[in-house]
N, CA, C and O atoms as a Maestro MAE file, in Angstrom:
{
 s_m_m2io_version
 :::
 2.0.0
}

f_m_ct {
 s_m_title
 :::
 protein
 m_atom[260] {
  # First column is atom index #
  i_m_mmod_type
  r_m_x_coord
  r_m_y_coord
  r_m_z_coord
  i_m_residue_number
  s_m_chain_name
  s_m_pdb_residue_name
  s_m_pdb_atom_name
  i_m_atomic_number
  :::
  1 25 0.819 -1.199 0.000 1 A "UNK " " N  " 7
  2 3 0.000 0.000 0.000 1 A "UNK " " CA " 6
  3 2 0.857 1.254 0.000 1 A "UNK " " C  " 6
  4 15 0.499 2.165 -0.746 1 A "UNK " " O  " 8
  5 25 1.939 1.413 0.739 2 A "UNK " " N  " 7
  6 3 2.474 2.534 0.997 2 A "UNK " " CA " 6
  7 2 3.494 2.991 -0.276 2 A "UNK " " C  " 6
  8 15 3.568 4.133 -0.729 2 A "UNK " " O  " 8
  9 25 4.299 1.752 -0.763 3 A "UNK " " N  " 7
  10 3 5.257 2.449 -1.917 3 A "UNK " " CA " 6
  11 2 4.279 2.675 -3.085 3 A "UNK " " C  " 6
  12 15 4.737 3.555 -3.813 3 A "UNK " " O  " 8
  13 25 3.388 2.317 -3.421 4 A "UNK " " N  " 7
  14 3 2.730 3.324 -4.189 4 A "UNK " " CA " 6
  15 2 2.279 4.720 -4.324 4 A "UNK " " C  " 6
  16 15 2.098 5.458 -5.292 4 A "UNK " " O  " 8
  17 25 2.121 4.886 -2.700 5 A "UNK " " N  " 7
  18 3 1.566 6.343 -2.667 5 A "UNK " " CA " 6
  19 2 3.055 6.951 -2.615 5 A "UNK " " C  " 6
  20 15 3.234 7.997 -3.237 5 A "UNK " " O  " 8
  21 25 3.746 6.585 -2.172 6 A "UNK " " N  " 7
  22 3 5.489 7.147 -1.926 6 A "UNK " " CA " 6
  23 2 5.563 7.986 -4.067 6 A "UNK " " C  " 6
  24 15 5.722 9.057 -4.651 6 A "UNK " " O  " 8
  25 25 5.424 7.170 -4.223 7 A "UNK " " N  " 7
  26 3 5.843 7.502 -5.827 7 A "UNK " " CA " 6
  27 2 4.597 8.598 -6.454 7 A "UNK " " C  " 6
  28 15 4.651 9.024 -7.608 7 A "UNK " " O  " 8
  29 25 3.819 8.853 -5.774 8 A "UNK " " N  " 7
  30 3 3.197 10.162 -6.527 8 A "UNK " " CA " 6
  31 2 2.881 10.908 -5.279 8 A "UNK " " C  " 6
  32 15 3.121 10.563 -4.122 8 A "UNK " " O  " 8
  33 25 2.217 12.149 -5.775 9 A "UNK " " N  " 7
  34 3 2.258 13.236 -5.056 9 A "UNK " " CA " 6
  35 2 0.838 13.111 -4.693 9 A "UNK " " C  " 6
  36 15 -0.069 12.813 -5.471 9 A "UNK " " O  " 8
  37 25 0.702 13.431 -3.126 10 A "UNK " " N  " 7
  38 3 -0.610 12.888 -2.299 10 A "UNK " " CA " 6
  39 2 -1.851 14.083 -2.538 10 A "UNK " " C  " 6
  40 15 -1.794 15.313 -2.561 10 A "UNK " " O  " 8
  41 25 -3.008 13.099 -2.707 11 A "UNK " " N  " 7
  42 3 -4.146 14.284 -2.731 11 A "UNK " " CA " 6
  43 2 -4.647 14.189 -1.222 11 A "UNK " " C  " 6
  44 15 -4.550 13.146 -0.575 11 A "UNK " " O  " 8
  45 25 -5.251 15.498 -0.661 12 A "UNK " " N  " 7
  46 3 -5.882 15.551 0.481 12 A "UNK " " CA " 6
  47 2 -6.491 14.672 1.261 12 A "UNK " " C  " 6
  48 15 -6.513 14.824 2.482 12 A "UNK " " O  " 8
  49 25 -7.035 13.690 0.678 13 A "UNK " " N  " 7
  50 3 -7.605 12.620 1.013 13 A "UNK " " CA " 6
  51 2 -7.039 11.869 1.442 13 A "UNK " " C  " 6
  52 15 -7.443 11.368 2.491 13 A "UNK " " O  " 8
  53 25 -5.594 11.336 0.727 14 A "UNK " " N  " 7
  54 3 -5.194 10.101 0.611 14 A "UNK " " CA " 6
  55 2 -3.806 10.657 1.885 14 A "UNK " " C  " 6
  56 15 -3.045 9.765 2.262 14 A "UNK " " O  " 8
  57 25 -3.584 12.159 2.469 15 A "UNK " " N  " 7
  58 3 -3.080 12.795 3.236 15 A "UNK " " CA " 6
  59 2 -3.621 12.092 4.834 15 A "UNK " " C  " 6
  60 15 -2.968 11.622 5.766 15 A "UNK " " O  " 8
  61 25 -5.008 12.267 4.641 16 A "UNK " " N  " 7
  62 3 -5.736 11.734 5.875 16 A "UNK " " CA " 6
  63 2 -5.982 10.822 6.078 16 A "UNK " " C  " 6
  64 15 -6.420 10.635 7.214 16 A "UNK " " O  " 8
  65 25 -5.873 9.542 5.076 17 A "UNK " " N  " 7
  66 3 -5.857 8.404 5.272 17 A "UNK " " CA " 6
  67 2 -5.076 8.142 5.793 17 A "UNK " " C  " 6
  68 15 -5.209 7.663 6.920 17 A "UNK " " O  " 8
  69 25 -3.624 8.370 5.096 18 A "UNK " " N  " 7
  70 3 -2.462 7.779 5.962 18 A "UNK " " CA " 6
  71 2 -2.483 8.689 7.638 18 A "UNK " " C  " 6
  72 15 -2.706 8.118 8.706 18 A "UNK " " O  " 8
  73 25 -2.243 9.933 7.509 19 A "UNK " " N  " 7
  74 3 -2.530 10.182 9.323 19 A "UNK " " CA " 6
  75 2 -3.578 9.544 9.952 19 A "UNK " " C  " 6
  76 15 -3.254 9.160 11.076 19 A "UNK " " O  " 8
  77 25 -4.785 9.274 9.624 20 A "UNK " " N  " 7
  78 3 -5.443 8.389 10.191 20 A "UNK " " CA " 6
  79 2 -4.842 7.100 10.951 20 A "UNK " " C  " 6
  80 15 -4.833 6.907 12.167 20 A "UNK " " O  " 8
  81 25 -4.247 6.105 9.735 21 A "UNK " " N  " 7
  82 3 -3.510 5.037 9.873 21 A "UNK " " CA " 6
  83 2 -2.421 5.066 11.205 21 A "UNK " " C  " 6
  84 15 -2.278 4.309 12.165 21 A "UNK " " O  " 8
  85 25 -1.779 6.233 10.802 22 A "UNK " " N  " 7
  86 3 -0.526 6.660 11.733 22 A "UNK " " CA " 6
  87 2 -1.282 6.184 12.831 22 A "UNK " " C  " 6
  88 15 -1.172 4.988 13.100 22 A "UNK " " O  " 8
  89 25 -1.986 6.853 13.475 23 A "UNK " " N  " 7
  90 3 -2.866 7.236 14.472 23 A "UNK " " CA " 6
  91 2 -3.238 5.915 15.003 23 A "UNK " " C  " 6
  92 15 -2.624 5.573 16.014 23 A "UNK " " O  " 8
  93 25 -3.966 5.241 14.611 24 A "UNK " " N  " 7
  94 3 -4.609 3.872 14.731 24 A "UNK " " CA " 6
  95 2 -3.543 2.732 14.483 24 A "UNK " " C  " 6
  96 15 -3.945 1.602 14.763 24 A "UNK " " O  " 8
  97 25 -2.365 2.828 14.047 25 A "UNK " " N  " 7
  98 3 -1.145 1.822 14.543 25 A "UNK " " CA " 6
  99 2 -0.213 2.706 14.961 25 A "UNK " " C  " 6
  100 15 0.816 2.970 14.340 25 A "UNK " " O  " 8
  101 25 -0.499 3.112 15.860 26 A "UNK " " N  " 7
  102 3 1.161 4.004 16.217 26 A "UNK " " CA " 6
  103 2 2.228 2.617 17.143 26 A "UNK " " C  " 6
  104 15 1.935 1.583 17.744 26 A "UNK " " O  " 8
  105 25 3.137 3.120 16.913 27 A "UNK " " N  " 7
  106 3 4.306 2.635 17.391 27 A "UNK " " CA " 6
  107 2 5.315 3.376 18.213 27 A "UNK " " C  " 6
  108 15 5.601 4.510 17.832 27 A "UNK " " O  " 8
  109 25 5.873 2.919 19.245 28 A "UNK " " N  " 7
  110 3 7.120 3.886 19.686 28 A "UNK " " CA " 6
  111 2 8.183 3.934 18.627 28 A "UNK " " C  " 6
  112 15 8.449 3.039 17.825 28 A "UNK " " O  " 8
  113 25 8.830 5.274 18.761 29 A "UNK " " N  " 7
  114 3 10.072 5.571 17.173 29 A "UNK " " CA " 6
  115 2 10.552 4.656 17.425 29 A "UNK " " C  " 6
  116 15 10.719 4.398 16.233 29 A "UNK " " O  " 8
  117 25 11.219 3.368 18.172 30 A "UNK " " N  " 7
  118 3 12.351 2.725 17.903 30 A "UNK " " CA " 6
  119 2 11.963 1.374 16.947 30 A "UNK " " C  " 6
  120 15 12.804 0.550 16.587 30 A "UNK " " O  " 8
  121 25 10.144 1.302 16.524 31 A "UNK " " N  " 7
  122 3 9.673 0.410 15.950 31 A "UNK " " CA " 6
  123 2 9.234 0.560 14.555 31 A "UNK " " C  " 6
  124 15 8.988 -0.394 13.817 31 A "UNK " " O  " 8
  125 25 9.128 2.056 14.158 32 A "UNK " " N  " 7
  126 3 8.834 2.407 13.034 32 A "UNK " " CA " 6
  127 2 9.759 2.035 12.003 32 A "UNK " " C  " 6
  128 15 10.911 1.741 12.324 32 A "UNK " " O  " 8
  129 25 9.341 2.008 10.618 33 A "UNK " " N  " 7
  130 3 9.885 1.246 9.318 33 A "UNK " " CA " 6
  131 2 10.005 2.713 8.890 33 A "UNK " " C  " 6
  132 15 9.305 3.692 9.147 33 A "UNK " " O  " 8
  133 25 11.113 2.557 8.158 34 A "UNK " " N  " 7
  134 3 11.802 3.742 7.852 34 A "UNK " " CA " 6
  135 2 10.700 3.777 5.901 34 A "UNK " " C  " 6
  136 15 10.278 4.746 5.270 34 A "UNK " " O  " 8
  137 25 10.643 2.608 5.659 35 A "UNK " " N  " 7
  138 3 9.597 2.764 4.335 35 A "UNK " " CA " 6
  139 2 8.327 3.492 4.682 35 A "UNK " " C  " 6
  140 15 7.695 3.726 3.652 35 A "UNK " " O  " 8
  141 25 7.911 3.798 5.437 36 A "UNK " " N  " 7
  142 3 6.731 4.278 6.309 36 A "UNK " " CA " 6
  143 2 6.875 5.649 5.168 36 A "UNK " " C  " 6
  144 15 7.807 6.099 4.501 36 A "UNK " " O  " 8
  145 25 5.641 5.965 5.326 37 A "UNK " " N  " 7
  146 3 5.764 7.313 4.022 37 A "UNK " " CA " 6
  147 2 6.008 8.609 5.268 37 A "UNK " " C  " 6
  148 15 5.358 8.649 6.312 37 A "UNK " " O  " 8
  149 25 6.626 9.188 5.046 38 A "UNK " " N  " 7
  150 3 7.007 10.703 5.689 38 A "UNK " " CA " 6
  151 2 5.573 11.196 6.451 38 A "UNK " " C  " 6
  152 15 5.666 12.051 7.331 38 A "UNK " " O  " 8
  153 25 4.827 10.883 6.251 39 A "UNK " " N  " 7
  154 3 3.278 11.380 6.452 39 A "UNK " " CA " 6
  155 2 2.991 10.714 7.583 39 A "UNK " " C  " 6
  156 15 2.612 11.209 8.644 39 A "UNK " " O  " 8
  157 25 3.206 9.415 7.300 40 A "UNK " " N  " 7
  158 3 3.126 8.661 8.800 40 A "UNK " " CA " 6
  159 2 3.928 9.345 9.872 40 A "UNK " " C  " 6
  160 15 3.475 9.998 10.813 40 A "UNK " " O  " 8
  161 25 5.041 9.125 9.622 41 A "UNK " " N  " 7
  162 3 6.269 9.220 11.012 41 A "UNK " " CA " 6
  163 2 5.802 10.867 10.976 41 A "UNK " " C  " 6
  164 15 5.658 11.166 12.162 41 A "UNK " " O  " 8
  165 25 5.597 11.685 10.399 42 A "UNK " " N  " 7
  166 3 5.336 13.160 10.396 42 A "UNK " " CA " 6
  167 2 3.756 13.165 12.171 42 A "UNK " " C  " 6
  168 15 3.637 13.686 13.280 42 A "UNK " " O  " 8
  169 25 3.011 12.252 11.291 43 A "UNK " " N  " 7
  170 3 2.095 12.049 12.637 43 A "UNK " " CA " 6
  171 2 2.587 11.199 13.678 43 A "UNK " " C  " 6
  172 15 2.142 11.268 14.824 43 A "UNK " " O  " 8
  173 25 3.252 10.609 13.422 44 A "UNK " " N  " 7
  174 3 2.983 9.492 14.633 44 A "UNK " " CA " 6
  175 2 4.410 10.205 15.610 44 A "UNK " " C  " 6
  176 15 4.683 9.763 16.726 44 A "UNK " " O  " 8
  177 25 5.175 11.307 14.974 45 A "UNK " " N  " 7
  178 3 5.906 12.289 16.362 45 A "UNK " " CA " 6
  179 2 5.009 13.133 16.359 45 A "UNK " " C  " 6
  180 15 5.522 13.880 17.192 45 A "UNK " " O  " 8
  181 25 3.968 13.682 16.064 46 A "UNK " " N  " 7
  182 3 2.920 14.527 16.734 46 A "UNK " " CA " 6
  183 2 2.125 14.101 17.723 46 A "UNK " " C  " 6
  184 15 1.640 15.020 18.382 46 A "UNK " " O  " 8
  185 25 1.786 12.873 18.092 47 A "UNK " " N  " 7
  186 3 1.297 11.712 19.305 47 A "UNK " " CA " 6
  187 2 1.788 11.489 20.064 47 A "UNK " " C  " 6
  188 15 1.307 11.340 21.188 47 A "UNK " " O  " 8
  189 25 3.593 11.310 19.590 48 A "UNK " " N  " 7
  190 3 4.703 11.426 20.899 48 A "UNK " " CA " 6
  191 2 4.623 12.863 21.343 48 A "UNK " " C  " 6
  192 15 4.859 12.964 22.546 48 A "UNK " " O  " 8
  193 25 4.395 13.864 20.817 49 A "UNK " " N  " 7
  194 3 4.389 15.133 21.582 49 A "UNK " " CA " 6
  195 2 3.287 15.592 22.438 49 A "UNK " " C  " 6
  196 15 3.291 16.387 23.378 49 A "UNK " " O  " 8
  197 25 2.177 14.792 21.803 50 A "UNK " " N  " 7
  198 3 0.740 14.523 22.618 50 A "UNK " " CA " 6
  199 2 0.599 13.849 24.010 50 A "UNK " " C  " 6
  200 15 0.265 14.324 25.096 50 A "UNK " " O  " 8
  201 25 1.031 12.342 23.563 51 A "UNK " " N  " 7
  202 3 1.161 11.351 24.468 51 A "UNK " " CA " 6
  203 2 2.535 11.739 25.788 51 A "UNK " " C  " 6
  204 15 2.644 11.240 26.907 51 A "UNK " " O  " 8
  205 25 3.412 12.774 25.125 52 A "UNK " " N  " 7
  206 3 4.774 12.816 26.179 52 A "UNK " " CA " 6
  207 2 5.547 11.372 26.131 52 A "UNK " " C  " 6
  208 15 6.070 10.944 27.160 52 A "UNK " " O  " 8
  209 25 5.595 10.750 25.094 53 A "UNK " " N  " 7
  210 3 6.652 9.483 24.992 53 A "UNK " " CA " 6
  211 2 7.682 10.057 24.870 53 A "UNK " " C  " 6
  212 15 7.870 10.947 24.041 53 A "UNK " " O  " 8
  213 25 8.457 9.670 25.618 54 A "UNK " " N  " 7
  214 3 10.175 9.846 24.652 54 A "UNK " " CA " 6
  215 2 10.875 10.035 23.836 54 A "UNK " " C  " 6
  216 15 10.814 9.200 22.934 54 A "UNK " " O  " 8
  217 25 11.666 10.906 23.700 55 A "UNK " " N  " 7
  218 3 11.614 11.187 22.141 55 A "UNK " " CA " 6
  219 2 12.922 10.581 22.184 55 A "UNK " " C  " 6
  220 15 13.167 10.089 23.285 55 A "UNK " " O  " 8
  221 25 13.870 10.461 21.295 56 A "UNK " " N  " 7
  222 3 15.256 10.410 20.979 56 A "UNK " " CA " 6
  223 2 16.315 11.875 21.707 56 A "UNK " " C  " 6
  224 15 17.075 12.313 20.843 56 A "UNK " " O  " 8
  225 25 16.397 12.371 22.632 57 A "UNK " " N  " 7
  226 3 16.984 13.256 22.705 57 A "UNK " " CA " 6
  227 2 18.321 12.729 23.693 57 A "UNK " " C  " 6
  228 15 18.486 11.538 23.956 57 A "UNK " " O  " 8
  229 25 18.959 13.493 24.038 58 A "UNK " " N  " 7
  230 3 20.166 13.028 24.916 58 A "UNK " " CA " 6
  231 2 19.341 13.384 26.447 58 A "UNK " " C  " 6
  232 15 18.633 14.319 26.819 58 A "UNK " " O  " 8
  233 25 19.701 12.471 26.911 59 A "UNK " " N  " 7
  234 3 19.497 12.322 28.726 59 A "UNK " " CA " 6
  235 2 20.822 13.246 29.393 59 A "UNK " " C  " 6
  236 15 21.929 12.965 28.934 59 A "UNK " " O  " 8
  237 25 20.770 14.028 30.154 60 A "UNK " " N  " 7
  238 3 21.621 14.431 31.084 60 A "UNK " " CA " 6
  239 2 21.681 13.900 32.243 60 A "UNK " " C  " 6
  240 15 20.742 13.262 32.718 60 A "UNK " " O  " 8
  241 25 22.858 14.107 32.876 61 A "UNK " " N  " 7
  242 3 22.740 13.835 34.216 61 A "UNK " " CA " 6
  243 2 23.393 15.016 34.818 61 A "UNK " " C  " 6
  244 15 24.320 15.652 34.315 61 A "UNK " " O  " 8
  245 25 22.699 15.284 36.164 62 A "UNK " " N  " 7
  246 3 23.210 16.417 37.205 62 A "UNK " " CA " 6
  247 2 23.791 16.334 37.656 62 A "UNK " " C  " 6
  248 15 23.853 15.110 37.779 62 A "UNK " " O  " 8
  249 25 24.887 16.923 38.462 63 A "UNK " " N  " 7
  250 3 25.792 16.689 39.648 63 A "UNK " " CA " 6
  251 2 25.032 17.533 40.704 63 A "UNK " " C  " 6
  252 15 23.939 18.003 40.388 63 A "UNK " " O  " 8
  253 25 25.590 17.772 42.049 64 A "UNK " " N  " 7
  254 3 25.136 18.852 42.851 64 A "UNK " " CA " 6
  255 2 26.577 19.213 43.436 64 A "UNK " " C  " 6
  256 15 26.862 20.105 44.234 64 A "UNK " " O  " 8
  257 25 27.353 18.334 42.860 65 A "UNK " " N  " 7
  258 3 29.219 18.836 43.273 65 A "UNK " " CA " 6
  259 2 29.307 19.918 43.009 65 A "UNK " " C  " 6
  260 15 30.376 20.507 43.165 65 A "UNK " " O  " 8
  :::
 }
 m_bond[259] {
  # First column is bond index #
  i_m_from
  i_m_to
  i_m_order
  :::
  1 1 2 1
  2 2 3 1
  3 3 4 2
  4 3 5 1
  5 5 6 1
  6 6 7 1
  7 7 8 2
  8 7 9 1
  9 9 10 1
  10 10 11 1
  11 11 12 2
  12 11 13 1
  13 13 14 1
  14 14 15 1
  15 15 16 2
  16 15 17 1
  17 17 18 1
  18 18 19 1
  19 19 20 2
  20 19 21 1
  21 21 22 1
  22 22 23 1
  23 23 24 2
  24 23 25 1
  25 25 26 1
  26 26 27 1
  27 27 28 2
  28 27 29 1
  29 29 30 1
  30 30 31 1
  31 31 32 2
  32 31 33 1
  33 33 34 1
  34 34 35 1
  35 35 36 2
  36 35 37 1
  37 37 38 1
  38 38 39 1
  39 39 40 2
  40 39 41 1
  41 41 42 1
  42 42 43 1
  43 43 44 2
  44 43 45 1
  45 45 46 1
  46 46 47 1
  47 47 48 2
  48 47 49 1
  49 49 50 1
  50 50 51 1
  51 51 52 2
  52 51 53 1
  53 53 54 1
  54 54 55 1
  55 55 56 2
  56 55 57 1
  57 57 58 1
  58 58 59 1
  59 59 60 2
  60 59 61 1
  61 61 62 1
  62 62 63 1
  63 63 64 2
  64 63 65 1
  65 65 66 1
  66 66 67 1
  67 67 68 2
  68 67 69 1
  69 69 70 1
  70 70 71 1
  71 71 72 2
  72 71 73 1
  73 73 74 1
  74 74 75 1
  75 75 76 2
  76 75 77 1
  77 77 78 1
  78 78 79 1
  79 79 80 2
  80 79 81 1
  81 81 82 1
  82 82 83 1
  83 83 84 2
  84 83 85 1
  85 85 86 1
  86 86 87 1
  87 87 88 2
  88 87 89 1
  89 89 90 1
  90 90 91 1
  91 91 92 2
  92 91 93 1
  93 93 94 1
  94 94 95 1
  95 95 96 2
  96 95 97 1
  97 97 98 1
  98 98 99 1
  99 99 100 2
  100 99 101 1
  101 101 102 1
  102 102 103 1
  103 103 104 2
  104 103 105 1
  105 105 106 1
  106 106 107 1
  107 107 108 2
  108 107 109 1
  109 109 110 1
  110 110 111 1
  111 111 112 2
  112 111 113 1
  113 113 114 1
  114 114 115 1
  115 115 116 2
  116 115 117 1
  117 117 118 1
  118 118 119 1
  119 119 120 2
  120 119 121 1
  121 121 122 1
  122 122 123 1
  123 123 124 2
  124 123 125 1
  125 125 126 1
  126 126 127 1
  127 127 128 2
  128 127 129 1
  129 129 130 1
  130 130 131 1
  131 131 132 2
  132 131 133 1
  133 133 134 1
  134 134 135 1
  135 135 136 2
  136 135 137 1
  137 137 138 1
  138 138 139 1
  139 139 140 2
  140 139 141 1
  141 141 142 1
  142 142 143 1
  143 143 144 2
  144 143 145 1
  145 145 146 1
  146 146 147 1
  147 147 148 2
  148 147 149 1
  149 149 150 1
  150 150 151 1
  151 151 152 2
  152 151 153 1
  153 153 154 1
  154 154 155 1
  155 155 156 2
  156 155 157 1
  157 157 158 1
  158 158 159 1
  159 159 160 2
  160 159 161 1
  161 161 162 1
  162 162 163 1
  163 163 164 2
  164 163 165 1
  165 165 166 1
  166 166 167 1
  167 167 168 2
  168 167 169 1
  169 169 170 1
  170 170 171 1
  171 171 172 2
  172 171 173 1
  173 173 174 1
  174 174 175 1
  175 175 176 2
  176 175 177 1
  177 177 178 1
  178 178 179 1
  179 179 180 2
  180 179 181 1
  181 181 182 1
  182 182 183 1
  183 183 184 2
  184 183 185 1
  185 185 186 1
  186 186 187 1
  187 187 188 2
  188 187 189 1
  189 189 190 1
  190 190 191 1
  191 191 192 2
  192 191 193 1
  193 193 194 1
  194 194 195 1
  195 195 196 2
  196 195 197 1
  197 197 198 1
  198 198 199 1
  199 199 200 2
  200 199 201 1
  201 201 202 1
  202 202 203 1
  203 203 204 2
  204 203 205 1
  205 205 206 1
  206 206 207 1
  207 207 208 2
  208 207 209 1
  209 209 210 1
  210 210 211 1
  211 211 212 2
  212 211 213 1
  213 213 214 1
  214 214 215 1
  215 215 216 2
  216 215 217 1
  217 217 218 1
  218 218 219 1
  219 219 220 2
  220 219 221 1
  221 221 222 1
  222 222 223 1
  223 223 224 2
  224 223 225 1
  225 225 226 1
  226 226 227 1
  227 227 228 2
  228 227 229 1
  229 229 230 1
  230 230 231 1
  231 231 232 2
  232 231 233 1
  233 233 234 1
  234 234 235 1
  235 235 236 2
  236 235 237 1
  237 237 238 1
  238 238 239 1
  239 239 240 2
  240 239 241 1
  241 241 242 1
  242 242 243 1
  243 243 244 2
  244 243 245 1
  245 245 246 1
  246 246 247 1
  247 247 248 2
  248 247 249 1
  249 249 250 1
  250 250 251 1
  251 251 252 2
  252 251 253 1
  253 253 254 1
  254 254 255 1
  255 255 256 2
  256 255 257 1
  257 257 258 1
  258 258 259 1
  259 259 260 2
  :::
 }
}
């Protein structure tokens, strides 16, 4: 389903289908398929920013030394 739509340019519709999809299989980033069309992973880090999952960023640690 997806490398087809990859190869042409998306109409509005077929925009909300896939965020839909996103939406209704989301995954944490470390499970997502990089073939995933841009549209997906575009939503499914808008859910991590929703949901507050984890993102990929660097962890710090504090001292109080």
């Amino acid at each position: 389903m997806m490398s087809s739509v990859m190869t042409s340019e998306l109409d509005f519709i077929e925009e909300l289908r896939l965020r839909r999809w996103a939406r209704e299989n989301y995954v944490p980033p470390k499970q997502r398929q990089i073939s995933w069309h841009p549209v997906v992973h575009e939503e499914m880090e808008k859910k991590d920013l929703e949901t507050g999952e984890a993102q990929d960023s660097p962890a710090y640690a504090w001292s109080n030394s």
